[in-house]
N, C-alpha and C positions, 0 to 999 in steps of 0.2 A: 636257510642259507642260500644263495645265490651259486649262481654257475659259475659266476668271477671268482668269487671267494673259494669256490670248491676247487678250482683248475688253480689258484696261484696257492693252495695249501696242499694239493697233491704236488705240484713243479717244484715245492722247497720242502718235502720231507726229509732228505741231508742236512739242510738250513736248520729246521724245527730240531731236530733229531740230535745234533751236535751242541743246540744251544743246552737241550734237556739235558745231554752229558758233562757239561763244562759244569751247569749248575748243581748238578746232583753229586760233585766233588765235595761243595760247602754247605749241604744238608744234613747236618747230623752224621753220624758213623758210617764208615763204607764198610768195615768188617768188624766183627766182634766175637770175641774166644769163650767159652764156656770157664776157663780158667782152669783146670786139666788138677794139676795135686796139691797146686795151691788154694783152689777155689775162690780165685781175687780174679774177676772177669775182666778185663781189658776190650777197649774199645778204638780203633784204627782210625779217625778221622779222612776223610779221600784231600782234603789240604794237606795234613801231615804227611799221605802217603805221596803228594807230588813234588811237598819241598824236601823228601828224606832219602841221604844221599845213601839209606842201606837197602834202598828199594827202588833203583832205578827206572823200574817198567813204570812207575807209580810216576814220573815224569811224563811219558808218555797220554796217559790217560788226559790231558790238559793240551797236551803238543796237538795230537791227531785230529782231534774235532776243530782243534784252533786252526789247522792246514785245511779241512773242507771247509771252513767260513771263511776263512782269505782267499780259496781257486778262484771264486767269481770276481774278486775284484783284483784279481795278478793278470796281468795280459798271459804275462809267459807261460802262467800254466792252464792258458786255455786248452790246449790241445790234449796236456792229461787229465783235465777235471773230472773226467766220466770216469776213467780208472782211479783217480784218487779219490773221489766219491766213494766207490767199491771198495777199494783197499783198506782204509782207513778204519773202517768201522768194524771189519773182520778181524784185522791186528789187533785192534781194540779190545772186542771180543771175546779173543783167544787169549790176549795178558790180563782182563779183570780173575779167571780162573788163574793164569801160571801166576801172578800175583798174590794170588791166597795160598798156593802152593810154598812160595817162597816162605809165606810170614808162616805156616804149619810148622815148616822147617826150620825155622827160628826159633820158633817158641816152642814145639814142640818135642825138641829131645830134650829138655829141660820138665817141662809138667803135660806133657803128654797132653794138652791141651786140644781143640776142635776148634776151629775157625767156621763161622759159619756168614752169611749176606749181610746184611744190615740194611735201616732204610736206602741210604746214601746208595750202597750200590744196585739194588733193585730198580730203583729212580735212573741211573745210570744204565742199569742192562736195558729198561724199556726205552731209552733216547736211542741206544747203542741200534736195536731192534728198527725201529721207526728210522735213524740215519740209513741203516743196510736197506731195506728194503725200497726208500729212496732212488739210494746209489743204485741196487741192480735195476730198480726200471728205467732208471738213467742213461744206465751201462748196454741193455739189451734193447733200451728203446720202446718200454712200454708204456700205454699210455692208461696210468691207473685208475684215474676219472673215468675212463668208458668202460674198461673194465670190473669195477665195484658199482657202476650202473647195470651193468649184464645181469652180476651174481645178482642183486637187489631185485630187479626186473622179474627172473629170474623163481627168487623166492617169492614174490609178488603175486606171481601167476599162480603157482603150486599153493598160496594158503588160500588163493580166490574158488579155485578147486574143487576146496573141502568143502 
């Protein structure tokens, strides 16, 4: 792989990271229940969970990635791109769990049911993961190409060693 290629795919890991999450709504299940006392397993789609007005965080999940792919092209929100980079992917984040919390809560005083991941949102936590870490070297101004050449370098030297 090239140094262009390396340096414009570390610059857009928000980019990459957001698209993995928009897309990982419409892969297969985002959550799925074990089916608790009825033992009929129920499966969450992450489309259902962003058009369903009984799960409003589930809007979200669609919203936020869509606000870090539009900062580069809004003038006006040059100036906060580096914190809505950051932000965004954290909120994210922290509502894919309150999220499952909700639907526990739903289904759960009823069959006492377990919600557990599903592909859809695993696919999702790893976009979610890959936007954050983006957005902080964004945010702090790191430059993660020179740095994952260090570690590399680094481990280079150490197995020529042995």
């Amino acid at each position: 792989m090239s140094d262009k290629t390396k340096k414009k795919i570390f610059d857009n890991l928000d980019t990459i990271g957001s698209i993995i999450m928009i897309v990982a709504l419409f892969l297969g299940a985002f959550y799925k229940d074990d089916g608790g006392a009825y033992a009929v397993t129920d499966v969450y789609p992450g489309y259902k969970l962003i058009l369903n007005t009984d799960y409003l965080l589930g809007s979200l999940f669609i919203i936020l990635p869509a606000i870090v792919l539009i900062t580069r092209y809004v003038s006006s929100l040059d100036k906060y791109s580096r914190l809505i980079k950051l932000v965004c992917p954290i909120i994210t984040l922290i509502f894919v769990f309150v999220l499952k919390n909700q639907i526990v809560d739903a289904i759960g005083e009823i069959t006492s049911a377990k919600v557990s991941f599903a592909t859809g949102a695993w696919i999702y936590l790893l976009g979610n993961i890959i936007a954050l870490i983006g957005g902080a070297a964004g945010f702090w101004g790191i430059n993660l190409e020179s740095e994952i050449n260090k570690v590399t370098s680094n481990v280079a030297e150490k197995n020529d060693k042995k």
